[in-house]
N, C-alpha and C positions, 0 to 999 in steps of 0.2 A: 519428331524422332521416335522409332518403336522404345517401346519399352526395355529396358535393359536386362539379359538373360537372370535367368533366377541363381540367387550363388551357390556353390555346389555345394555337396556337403561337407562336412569335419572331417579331413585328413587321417587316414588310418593305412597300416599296412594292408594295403592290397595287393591280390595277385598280380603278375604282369597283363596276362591277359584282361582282365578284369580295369586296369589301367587304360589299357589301350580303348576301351568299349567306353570308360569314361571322357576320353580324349574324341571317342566319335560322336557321342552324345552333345559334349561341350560345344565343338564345330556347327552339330546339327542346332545347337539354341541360338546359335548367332544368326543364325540363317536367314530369318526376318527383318537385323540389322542392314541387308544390302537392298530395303524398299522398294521398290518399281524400277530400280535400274539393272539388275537382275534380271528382272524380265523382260523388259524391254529388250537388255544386252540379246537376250534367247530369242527373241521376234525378230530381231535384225538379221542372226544368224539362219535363221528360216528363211526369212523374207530372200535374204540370198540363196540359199540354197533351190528355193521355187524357182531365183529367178535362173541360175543354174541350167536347170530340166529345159525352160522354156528355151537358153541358151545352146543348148546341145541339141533341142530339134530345128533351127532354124542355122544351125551349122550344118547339120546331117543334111537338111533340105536343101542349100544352099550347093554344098560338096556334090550331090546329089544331081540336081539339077544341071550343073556345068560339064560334069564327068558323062552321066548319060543320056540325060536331055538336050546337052548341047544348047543353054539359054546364054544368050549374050550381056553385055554389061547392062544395058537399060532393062534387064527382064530382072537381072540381081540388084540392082540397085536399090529398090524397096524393101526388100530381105537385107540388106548390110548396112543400109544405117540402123534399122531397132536394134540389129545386133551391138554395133559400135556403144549406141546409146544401152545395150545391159552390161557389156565389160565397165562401162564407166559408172553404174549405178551400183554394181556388184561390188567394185571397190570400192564407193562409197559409204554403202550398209556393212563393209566387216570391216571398215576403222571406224564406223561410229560405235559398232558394235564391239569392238576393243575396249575404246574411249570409256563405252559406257559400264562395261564391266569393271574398266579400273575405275571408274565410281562406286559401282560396289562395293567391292572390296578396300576400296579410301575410305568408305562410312565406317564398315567394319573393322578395320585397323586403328581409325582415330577414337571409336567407339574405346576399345579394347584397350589403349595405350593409354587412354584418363582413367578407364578403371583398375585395370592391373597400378596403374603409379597410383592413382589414389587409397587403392586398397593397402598397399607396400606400406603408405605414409598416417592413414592406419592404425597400422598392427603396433606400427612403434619401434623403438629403438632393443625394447627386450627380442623379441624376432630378428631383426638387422642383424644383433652382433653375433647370431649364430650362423649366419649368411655371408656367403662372398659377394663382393660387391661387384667382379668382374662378371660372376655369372649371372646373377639381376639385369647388369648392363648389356648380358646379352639376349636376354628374355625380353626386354623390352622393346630391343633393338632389331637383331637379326632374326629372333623368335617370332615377334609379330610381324616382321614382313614377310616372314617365310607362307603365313596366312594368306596372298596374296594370291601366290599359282594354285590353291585350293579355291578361291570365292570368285576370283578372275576369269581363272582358264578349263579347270577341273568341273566344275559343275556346269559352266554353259556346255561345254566338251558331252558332258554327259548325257544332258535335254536333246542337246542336238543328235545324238547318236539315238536316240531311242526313236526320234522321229523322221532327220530326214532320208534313212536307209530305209524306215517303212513305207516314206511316200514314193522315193525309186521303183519299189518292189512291185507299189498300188502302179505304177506308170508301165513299169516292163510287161508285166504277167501278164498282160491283155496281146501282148506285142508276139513274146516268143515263151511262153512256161518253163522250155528248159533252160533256157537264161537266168530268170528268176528263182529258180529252185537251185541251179549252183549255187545262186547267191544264198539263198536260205541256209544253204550246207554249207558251205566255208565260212559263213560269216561267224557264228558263232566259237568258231576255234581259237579267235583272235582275242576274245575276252576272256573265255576258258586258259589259254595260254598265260596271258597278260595275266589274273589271277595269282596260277604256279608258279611262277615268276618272282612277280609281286611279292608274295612271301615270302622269300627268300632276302629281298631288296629289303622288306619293311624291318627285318629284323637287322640287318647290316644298318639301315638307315637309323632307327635308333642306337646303336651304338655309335655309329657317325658323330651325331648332334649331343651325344653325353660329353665325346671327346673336343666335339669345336666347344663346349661350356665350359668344361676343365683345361684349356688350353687360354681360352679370354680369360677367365676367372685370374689362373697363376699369373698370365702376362702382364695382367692389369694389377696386381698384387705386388709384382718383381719392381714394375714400373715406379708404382705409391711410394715402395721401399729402396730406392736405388741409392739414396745417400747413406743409409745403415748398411745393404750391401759393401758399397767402396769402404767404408769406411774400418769395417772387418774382415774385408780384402775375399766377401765372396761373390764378387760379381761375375768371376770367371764360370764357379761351380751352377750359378743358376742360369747361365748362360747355356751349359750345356743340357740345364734343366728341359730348358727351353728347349733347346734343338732336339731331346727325344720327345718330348711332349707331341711339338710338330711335324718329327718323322713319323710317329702312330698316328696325327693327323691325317697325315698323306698317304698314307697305307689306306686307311679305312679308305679314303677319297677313291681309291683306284680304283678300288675294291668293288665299291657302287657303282664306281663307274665302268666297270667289267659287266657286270649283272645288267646295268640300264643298258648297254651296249648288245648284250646279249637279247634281253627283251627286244631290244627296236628290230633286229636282225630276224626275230621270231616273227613279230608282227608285220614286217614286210615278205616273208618268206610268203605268208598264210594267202596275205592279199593278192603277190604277185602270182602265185598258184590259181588263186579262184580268175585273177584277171586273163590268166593264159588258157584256163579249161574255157571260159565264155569265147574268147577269139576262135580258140578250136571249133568250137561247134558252129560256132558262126559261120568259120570260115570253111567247113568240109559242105556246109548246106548251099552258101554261095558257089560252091564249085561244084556243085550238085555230085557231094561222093556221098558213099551211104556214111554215115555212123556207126562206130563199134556198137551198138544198142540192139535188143531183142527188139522183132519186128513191130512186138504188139507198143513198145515203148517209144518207136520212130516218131521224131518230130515233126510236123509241119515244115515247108521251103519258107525261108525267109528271104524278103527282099533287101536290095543292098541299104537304102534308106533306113529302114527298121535296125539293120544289121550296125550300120555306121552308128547310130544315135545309141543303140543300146551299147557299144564299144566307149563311146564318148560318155555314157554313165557310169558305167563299172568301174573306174577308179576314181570316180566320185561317189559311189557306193560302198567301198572300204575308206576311203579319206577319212570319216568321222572315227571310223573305229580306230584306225592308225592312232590319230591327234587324239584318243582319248586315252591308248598305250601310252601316249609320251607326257599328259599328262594327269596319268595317275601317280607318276613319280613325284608331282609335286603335291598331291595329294597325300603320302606319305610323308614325307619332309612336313608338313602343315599337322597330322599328326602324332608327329614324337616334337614338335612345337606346343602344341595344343596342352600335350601330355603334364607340359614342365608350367603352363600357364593356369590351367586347371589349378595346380596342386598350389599356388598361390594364392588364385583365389579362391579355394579350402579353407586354407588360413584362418581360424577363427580369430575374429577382433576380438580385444579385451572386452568384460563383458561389462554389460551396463547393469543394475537393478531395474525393474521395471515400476513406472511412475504412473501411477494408476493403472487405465488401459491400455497407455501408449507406451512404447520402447524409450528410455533414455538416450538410444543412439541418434534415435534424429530430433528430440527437441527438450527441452525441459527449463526449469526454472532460471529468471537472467538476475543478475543483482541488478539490484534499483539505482545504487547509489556508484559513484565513478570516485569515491573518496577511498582513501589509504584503506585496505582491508585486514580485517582481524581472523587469523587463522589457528584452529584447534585440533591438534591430531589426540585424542582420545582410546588410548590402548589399542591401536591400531598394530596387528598383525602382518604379515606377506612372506611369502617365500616364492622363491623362482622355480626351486624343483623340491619336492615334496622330504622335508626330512631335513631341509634347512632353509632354515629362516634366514630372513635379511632384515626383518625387523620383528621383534618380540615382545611386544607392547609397549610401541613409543607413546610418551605422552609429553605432551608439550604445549606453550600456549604461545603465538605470537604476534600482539598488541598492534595495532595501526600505526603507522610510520616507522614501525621498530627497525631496527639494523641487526639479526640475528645470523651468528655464525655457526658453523657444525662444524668440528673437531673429532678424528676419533681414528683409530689405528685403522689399516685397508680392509673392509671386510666386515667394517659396522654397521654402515647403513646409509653413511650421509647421501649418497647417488639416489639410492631407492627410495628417500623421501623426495626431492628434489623430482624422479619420473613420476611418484605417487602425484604429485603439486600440480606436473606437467597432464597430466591425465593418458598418461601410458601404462597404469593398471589400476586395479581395485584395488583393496586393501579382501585379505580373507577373513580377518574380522577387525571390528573397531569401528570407529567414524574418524574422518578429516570435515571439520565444519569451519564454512567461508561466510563472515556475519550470520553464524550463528542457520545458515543452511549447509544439507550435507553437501558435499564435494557431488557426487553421486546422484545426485538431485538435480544440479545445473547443467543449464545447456553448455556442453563442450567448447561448442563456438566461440563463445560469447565468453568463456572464462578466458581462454586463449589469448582473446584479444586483450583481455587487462595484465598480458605477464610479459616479460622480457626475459630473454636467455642469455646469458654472454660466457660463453665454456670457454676454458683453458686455451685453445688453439681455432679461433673461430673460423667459420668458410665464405671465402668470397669468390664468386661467381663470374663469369668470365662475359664484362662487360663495362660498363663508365662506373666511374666511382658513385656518381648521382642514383643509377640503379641497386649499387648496391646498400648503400643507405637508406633508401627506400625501400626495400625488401620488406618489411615488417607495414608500410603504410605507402602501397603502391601512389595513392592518388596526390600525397602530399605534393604541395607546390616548392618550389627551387629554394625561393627566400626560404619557407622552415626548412628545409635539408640542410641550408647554410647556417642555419641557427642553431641548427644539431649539431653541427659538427664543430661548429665557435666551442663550445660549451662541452663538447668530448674533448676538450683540446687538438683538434686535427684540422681547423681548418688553415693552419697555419702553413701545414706542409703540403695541402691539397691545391692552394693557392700556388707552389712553387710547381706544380704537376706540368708539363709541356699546354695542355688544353683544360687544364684546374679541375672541374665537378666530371668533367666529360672527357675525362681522359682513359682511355680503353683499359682493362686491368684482365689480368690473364687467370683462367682456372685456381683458385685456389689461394688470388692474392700474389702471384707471379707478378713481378717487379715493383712489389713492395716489402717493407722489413717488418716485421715482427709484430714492434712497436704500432707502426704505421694501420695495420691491417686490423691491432685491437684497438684500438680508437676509431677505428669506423666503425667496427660492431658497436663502440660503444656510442656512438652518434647512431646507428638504429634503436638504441632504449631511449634516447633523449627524443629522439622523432616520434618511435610510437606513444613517449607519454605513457606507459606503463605501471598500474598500481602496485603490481609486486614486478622484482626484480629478482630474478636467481642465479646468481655467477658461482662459476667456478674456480676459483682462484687465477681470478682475470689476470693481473699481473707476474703469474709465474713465467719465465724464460724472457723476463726481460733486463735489458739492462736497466743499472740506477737510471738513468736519464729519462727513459721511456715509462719506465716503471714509476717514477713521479707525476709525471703527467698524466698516466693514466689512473693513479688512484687519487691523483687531484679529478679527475671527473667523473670520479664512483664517488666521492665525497660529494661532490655537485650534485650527481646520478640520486645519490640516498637522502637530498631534501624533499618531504613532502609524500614519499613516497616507503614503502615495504622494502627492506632487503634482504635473501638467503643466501647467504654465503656459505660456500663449502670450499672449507679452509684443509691446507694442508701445510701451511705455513703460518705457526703463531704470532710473526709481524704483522701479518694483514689482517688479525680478528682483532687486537688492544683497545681499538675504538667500538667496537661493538656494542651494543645496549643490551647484548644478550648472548651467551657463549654456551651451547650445548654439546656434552660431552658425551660420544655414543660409545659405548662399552655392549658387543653383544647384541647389537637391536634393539638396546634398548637406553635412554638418558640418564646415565648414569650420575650426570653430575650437572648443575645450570647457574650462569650469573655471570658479574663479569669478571675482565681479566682481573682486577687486584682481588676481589672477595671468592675467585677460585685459586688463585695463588697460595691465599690465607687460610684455605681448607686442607692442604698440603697432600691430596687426592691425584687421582689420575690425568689430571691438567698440569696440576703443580709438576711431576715428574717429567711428562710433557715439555715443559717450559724450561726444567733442566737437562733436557736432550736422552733421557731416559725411556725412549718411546719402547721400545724392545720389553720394558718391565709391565708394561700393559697385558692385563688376558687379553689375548687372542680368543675371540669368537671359533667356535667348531665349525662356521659355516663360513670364513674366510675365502671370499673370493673374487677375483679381482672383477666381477660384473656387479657386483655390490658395493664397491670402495667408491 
């Protein structure tokens, strides 16, 4: 596989213009992604094209022969089968040559869609939550297919036009000069045209594609949200949301499609002009009348043969240009695509420190040992936007197998260390050190794989239940998934399933309850075997019943192993070995539940429902909570 395009630069306010030239650049590095099927695709469409020419003189000869030579069928029969045998070779070199272009453009799309998703996943969760999720889903989706009639159809469109109107031109001018010189002169009008056009359309079509974004984005938003909608009774209002969103959809739609309608109109007007000025000339010479032309410019008499074959060229001599008017429209469409694709992968990643000579992003130090980890955030700093922090010198320490909770009003911090943990950012000063290496030091990878996640509302994926347990440990075999999920308490109700491990489960944990759906995340911490474990108040929004079971297998969950809990309810820290109290960014207070009770401090008040009497942090805010 080539090499993967170079990533572009750091994201800044650029001019519009200035966009668009980085959106043609972008295009142009992928270029090398479509390998030898690219060209080929262009050989094929050649190859046809010659065969063509050869096809039009053994027509004209043929027509030729019968109308004035008066040849009988055994004198044509040798002339009409090669011909039979190029109509059928002709249509065989422009489907393969189809075929092979949508190879191209398949390398360059699958290319594109592991990068752009891999880069998204990345940048991380501080990027995500300033992002629509609908418009992502359409970047990746209708974005990069729209890529397709630019690397498919547009560029062979375009090889082909620069050469097989030049080899016409090499075939006619021997034949009849003033033939080929209309062609010379009309032909350029159709590009010049297509152009003026063109800019007109490219501007309309970027506005197009902002509004098909902003119309997935909210639909896909209305959608996520449809039970809070009903339930505050405005599912009517954003219905009608919807329906102007989609009206200005359709407007733009027309709109382009007035202009491409107009263009095509242009580009056939140009062609059927130059095709009616060559018949004229043809046709006053064959009937031997003079031509409106100065004497000294008089053409030669052409014969009917010459005259037939170069007829039979001429609207295979605008054909390329036409197909190249129709698509350059999709060359535009691909980029004000390109445009919105670039600017993601702009995106700068969180950053790494650099580990000797080599980048931290692609490799660095792994831990040795697979035993319970010791973890030390040491005056560690962070802010999301410059002028408020989210953490203001935490310092902490958390001992191998420990069970430590984080407490603290929305807007402390407890998130921002848990993404610090997760490696979706740096610290701007301080150290986090994992036995005693820095965080910053280790290969990503390879830390990754020793953590478990299990948030508040977790996501299951629309597939068997067996798949979704193994999310975290693809290769696992069936027995340990079953062993996971004994021991998350689930496999109880997995077993009642119509088809049990393998029973189909819908986007999102669709026809499952609540309960149901956190005990299978929590049968992927038990699967992947996890040295730290970092929940977020796993048991919130469940019922007594559910909510038993499942902190009976975070009890299970927390033998042997590390846990962070980020508490928002002081029933689920009591057992804790370690209770950290964030005040401001910073631990205000540590230990466990009775010996912070008996401090009578900012837990204690906590603990008598007095949260409200907490300082609030100046940098309160719910992407930090």
């Amino acid at each position: 596989m080539p090499t993967p395009a170079v990533p572009d630069s750091p994201p800044t306010k650029r001019p519009k213009a200035d966009s668009k030239h980085q959106a043609k650049q972008f295009l142009d590095r992928h270029k090398p992604l479509t390998g030898s099927y690219l060209r080929l695709a262009i050989a094929m469409h050649l190859g046809s094209g010659a065969l063509l020419i050869a096809q039009a003189w053994i027509l004209a000869h043929v027509v030729n022969a019968f109308v004035f030579e008066g040849a009988d069928r055994a004198t044509l029969t040798p002339w009409m089968l090669p011909l039979l045998g190029l109509f059928a070779l002709r249509a065989l070199l422009s489907w393969a040559g189809e075929q092979t272009a949508f190879r191209a453009a398949a390398g360059v799309k699958r290319h594109l869609r592991d990068r752009v998703y891999r880069h998204i996943q990345a940048i991380g969760p501080q990027w995500m939550s300033g992002q629509r999720s609908g418009a992502l889903a359409e970047d990746l989706t209708k974005g990069i297919e729209a890529l397709e009639a630019y690397f498919a159809r547009y560029l062979p469109a375009m090889a082909i036009t620069m050469l097989l109107p030049l080899a016409i031109l090499v075939v006619v001018a021997p034949l009849d000069w003033l033939s080929s010189l209309v062609m010379a002169l009309t032909a350029p009008l159709i590009p010049i045209f297509m152009i003026l056009i063109g800019t007109r359309v490219e501007a309309i079509n970027q506005q197009q594609w902002k509004s098909l974004a902003r119309m997935g984005a909210h639909f896909l938003d209305v959608i996520q949200g449809l039970t809070t909608l009903k339930l505050f009774n405005a599912s009517r209002r954003e219905a009608r949301v919807i329906a102007e969103i989609s009206e200005d959809y359709r407007r733009r739609t027309m709109e382009v499609l007035r202009v491409a309608f107009l263009s095509s109109a242009v580009l056939e007007f140009f062609s059927t002009l130059g095709i009616a000025i060559i018949a004229v000339f043809i046709g006053f010479r064959l009937y031997q009348l003079d031509l409106p032309l100065p004497e000294a410019m008089a053409p030669p008499e052409i014969s009917f043969l010459n005259g037939f074959f170069i007829l039979l060229l001429a609207p295979e001599f605008f054909l390329p240009l036409r197909n190249l008017g129709t698509h350059y429209h999709g060359r535009l469409e691909a980029i004000a695509a390109a445009e919105r694709l670039a600017e993601i992968l702009a995106t700068p990643l969180p950053e790494r420190p650099m580990i000797g000579a080599a980048s931290a992003a692609s490799s660095g130090q792994c831990l040795a040992s697979d035993s319970p980890l010791a973890i030390r955030f040491e005056d560690v700093h962070f802010a999301y936007e410059a002028g408020r922090p989210a953490l203001a010198g935490a310092n902490f320490v958390m001992n191998p197998g420990e069970r430590v909770a984080l407490v603290g009003p929305s807007g402390a911090g407890k998130t921002t260390i848990a993404n610090l943990l997760l490696g979706f950012g740096q610290p701007d000063a301080g150290r986090i050190l994992i036995d005693d290496l820095a965080l910053a030091d280790l290969d990503l990878n390879d830390w990754r794989r020793r953590l478990a996640w299990l948030p508040q509302r977790p996501r299951l994926f629309q597939g068997s239940v067996l798949d979704n347990i193994r999310l975290g440990a693809p290769e696992a075999s069936l027995e340990d998934s079953i062993a996971a999920a004994r021991r998350a308490q689930a496999a109880e109700f997995i077993d009642q399933l119509p088809e049990g491990y393998h029973t189909r489960v819908g986007e999102q944990g669709v026809g499952l309850s609540g309960g149901q759906i956190q005990r299978i995340a929590l049968a992927r911490a038990f699967l992947r075997d996890a040295r730290l474990v970092i929940l977020d108040e796993a048991t919130a929004s469940l019922d007594p019943a559910n909510e038993a079971l499942v902190q009976a297998g975070i009890d299970a969950l927390a033998r042997d192993r590390g846990m962070l809990i980020i508490a928002h309810r002081l029933a689920t820290v009591r057992q804790a070995d370690c209770i950290l109290v964030l005040v401001g960014g910073r631990i205000a207070e540590q230990g466990t539940h009775d010996e912070l009770l008996a401090q009578c401090g900012h837990y204690a008040r906590m603990a008598q429902g007095t949260l409200d009497s907490l300082p609030h942090p100046s940098n309160a805010s719910g992407a930090t909570s």
